[in-house]
C-alpha positions in Angstrom: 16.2 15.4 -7.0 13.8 15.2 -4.3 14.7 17.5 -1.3 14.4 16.6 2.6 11.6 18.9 2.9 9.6 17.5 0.4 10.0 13.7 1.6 9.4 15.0 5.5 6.2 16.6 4.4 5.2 13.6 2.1 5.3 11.4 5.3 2.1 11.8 6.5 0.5 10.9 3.8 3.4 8.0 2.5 3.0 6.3 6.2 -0.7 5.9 6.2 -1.1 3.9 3.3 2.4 2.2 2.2 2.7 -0.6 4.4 4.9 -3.9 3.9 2.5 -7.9 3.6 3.5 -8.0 7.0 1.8 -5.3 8.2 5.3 -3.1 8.5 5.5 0.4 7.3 7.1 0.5 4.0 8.0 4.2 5.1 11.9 4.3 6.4 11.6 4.8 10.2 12.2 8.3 11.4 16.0 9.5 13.2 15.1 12.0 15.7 18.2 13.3 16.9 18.0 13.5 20.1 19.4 16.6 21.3 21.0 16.9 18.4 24.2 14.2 17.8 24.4 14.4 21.9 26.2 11.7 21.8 29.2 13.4 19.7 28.8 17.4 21.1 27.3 18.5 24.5 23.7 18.7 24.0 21.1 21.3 22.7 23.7 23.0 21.7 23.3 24.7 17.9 26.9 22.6 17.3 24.7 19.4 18.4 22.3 20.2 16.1 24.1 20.6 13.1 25.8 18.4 13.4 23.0 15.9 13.6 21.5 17.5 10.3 25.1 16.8 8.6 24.6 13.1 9.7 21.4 12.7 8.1 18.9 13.1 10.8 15.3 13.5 9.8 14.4 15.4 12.9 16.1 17.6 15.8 15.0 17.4 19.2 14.9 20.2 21.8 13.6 19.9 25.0 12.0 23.2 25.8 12.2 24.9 28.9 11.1 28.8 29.8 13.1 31.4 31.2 11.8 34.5 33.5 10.9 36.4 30.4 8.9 33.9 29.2 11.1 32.5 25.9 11.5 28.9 25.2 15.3 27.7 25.4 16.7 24.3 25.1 17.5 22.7 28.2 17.2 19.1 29.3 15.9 20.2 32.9 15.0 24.1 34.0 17.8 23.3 36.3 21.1 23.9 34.5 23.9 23.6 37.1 24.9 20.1 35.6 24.8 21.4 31.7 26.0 25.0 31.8 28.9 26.9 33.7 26.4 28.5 35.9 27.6 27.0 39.4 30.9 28.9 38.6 29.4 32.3 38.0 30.1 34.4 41.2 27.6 36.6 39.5 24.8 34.1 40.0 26.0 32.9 43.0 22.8 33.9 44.9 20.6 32.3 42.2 20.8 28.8 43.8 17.6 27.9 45.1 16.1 24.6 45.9 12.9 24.1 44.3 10.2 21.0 44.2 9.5 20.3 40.6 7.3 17.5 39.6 6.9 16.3 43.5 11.3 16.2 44.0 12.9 18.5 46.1 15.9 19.8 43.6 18.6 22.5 44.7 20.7 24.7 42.1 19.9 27.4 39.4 16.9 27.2 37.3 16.0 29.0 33.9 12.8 30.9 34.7 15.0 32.8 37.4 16.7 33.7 34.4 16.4 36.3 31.7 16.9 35.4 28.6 19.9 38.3 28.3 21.4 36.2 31.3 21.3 32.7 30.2 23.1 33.7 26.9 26.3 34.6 29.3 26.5 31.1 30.5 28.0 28.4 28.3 27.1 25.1 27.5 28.7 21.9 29.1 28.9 18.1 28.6 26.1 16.7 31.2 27.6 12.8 31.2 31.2 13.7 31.5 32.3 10.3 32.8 30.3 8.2 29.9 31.2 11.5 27.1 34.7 12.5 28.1 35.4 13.5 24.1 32.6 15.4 24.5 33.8 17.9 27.4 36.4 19.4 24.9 33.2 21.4 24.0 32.7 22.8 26.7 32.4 26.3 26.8 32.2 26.9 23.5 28.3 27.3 23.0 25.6 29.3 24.2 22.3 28.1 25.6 19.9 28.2 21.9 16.3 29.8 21.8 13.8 27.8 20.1 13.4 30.2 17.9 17.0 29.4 16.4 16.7 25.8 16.7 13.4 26.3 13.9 15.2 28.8 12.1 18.1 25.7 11.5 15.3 23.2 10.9 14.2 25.5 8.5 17.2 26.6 5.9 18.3 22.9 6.6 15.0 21.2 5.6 14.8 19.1 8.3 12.1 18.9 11.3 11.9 19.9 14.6 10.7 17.4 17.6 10.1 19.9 20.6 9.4 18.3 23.9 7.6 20.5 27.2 9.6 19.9 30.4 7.3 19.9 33.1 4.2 21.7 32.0 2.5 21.4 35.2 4.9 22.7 37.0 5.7 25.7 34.7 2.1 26.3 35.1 1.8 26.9 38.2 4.4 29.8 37.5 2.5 31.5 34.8 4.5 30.3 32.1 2.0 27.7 29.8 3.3 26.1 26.7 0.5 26.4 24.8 0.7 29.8 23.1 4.3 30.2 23.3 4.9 26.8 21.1 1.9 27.2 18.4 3.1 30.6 17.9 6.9 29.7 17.5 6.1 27.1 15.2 3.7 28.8 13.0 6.1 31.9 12.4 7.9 29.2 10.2 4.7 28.0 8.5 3.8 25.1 10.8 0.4 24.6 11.2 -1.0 21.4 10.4 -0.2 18.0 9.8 1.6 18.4 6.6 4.5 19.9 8.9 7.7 18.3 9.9 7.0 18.6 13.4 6.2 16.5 16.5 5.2 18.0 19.6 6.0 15.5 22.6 4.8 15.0 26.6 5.3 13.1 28.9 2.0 14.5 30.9 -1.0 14.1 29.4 -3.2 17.0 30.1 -1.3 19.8 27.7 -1.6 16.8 25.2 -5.1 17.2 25.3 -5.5 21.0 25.1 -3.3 21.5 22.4 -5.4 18.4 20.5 -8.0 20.8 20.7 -6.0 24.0 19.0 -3.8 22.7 16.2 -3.4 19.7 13.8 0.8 19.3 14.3 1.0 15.8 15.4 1.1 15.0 18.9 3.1 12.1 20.4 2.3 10.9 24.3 6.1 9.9 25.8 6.0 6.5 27.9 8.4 6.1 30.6 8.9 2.4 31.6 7.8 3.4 35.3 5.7 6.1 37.3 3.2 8.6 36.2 2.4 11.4 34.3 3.0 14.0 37.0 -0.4 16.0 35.9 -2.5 13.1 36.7 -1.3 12.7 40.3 -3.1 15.8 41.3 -5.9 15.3 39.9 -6.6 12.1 41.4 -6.8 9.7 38.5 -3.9 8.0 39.3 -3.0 6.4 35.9 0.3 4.9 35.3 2.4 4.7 32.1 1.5 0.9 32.4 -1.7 1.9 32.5 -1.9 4.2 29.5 -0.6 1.5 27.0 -2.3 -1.7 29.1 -4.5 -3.7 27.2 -6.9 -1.4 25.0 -4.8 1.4 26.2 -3.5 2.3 22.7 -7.0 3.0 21.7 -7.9 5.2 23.7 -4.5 7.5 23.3 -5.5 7.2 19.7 -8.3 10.2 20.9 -5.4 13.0 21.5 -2.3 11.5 19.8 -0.9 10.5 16.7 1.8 8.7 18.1 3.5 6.9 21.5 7.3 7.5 22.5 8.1 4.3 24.7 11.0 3.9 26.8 12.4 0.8 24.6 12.3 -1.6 27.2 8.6 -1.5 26.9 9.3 -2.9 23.4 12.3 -5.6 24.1 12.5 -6.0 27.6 15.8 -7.2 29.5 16.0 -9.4 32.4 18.1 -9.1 35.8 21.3 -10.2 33.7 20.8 -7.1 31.6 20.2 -9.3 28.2 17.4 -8.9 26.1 14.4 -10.9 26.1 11.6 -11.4 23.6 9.6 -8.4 22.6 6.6 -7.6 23.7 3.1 -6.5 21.6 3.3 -3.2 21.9 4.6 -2.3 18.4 1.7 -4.2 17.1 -1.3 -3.2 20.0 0.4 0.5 18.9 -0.4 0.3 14.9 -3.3 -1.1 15.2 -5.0 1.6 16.9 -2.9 3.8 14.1 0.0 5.2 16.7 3.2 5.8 15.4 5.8 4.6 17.8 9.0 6.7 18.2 11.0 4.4 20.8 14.2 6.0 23.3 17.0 6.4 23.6 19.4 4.5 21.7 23.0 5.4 23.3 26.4 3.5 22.1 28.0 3.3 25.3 28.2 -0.2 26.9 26.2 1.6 30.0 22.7 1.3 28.1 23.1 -1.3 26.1 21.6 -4.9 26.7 24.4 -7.0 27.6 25.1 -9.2 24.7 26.2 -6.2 22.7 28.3 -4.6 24.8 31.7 -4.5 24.5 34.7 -4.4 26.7 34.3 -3.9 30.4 34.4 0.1 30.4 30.4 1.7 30.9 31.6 4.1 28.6 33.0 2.1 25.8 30.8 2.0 22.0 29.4 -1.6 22.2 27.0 -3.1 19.1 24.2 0.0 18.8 23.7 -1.0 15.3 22.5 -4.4 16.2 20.3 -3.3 18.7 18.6 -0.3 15.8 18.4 -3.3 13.3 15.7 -5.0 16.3 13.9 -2.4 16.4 13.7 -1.8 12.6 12.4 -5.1 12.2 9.6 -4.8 15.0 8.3 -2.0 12.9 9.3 1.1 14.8 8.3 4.3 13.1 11.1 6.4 14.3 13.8 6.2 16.9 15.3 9.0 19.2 19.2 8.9 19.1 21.9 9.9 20.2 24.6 8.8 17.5 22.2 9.3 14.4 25.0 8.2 12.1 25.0 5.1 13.8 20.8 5.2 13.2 20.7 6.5 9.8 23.2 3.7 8.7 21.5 0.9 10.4 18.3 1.8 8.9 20.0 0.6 5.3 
């Protein structure tokens, strides 16, 4: 029997030349768990994550942060008051600091204030409480996971890891550069080159760039559905995330990346009613100039979804997310960051 390693390193070569009459790959699109299964355990949590892998997901996805020692842990945001018991710490209590990260004035306690021997006495807590209340009875019961661990589970469990840098720029600017820290980590399990099951994601541009220049791991440029990269903003250029995928856009992202990750309302907008409306080209303009397009988030909860599949009045009730996947599989996506991956592993069927 073939194992999940093998078929995750046989991608590469599987997606660039099986592909459907239609133009479609014939490759099953991706399930990046994002955060792990965040929508079932609090996320980046090692419970998160495993239990993603038991659900079938291809990939895991930590968002990677730094602490004051400089080692990568896996927080949403270097500020942790809203995912960690740190606010109730009396120990920590003169931690809270307000800081300006990527141009926005933020108060609370952030991880490079931290050592790394610190941050593993906090615990881990559900960040959407009112949308995840299931999810709170974990609270408490995990620490905050290194990177390191998070490949180390990738790696007995033959699945991929899908690290993202939070705010390079600004970490940057406080000695702390992804670069070296995340080639390093990843080639201490063997990852090297495109035959790896990894994806390194931005939403800034320039690290993108660098790192294009160092290693052959595929690269993916994230696309929010409004604002900037915040690198470029200094620096003058002033280019949007319209702008980057615009017209001939695609192309020329093609020079640094190997892939886009779209906000998926750039794909199947919605109008003022909340209701889908017909998708745009971007699937198409994407493949073409031989992008892979990894599409976010897909949640369950009625609060994210368009408005024909939601159901019940509650934000936080499970409306249709398998209706919305199957869209999306049809378009041609190549992956799909999610938060219920059992939901996007069955769809995908």
């Amino acid at each position: 029997m073939t194992s999940r390693r093998e078929i995750l390193l046989a991608l590469p070569a599987l997606a660039a030349c099986a592909t459907t009459g239609n133009g479609m790959s014939a490759t099953p699109p991706l399930v990046i768990a994002h955060r792990g299964a965040s929508g079932e355990r609090p996320e980046h949590t090692l419970a998160s994550y495993r239990l993603a892998i038991a659900q079938g997901a291809d990939f895991i996805e930590p968002d990677l942060v730094f602490t004051k020692d400089g080692v990568l842990v896996c927080r949403h945001e270097n500020e942790i008051s809203g995912t960690t018991d740190v606010a109730s710490r009396p120990e920590f209590a003169s931690r809270r600091t307000k800081k300006r990260v990527d141009f926005e004035d933020i108060e609370g306690w952030f991880t490079e204030d931290f050592t790394l021997a610190e941050l593993k006495t906090l615990r881990c807590r559900e960040r959407l409480p009112q949308l995840r209340p299931a999810n709170a009875a974990f609270d408490g019961q995990e620490s905050i996971p290194t990177f390191e661990e998070v490949c180390a589970l990738a790696k007995a469990e033959g699945v991929g890891v899908y690290p993202e840098t939070k705010h390079p720029t600004y970490f940057e600017t406080a000695g702390h550069v992804f670069d070296d820290a995340l080639l390093e980590a990843l080639a201490h399990h063997g990852w090297r080159d495109a035959s790896a099951p990894v994806f390194i994601q931005s939403f800034e541009t320039t690290n993108l760039k660098r790192l294009r220049k160092r290693t052959a791991l595929r690269l993916i440029q994230l696309i929010s559905d409004e604002g900037m990269p915040f690198d470029l903003l200094p620096s003058g250029m002033g280019l949007t995330y319209a702008d980057l995928v615009r017209g001939e856009g695609p192309k020329r992202l093609a020079a640094y990346v190997d892939g886009i990750g779209p906000f998926k309302g750039l794909i199947i907008p919605r109008d003022s009613a909340g209701r889908a409306l017909a998708p745009t080209d971007l699937v198409a303009r994407a493949h073409a100039a031989g992008l892979k397009v990894h599409p976010w988030t897909f949640r369950a909860e009625n609060y994210f979804l368009p408005a024909e599949l939601r159901r019940g009045e509650s934000p936080a009730a499970h409306g249709d997310l398998d209706a919305e996947l199957r869209q999306f599989y049809a378009l041609g996506v190549d992956g799909v960051f999610a938060d219920f991956p059992k939901i996007a592993v069955a769809a995908r069927v």
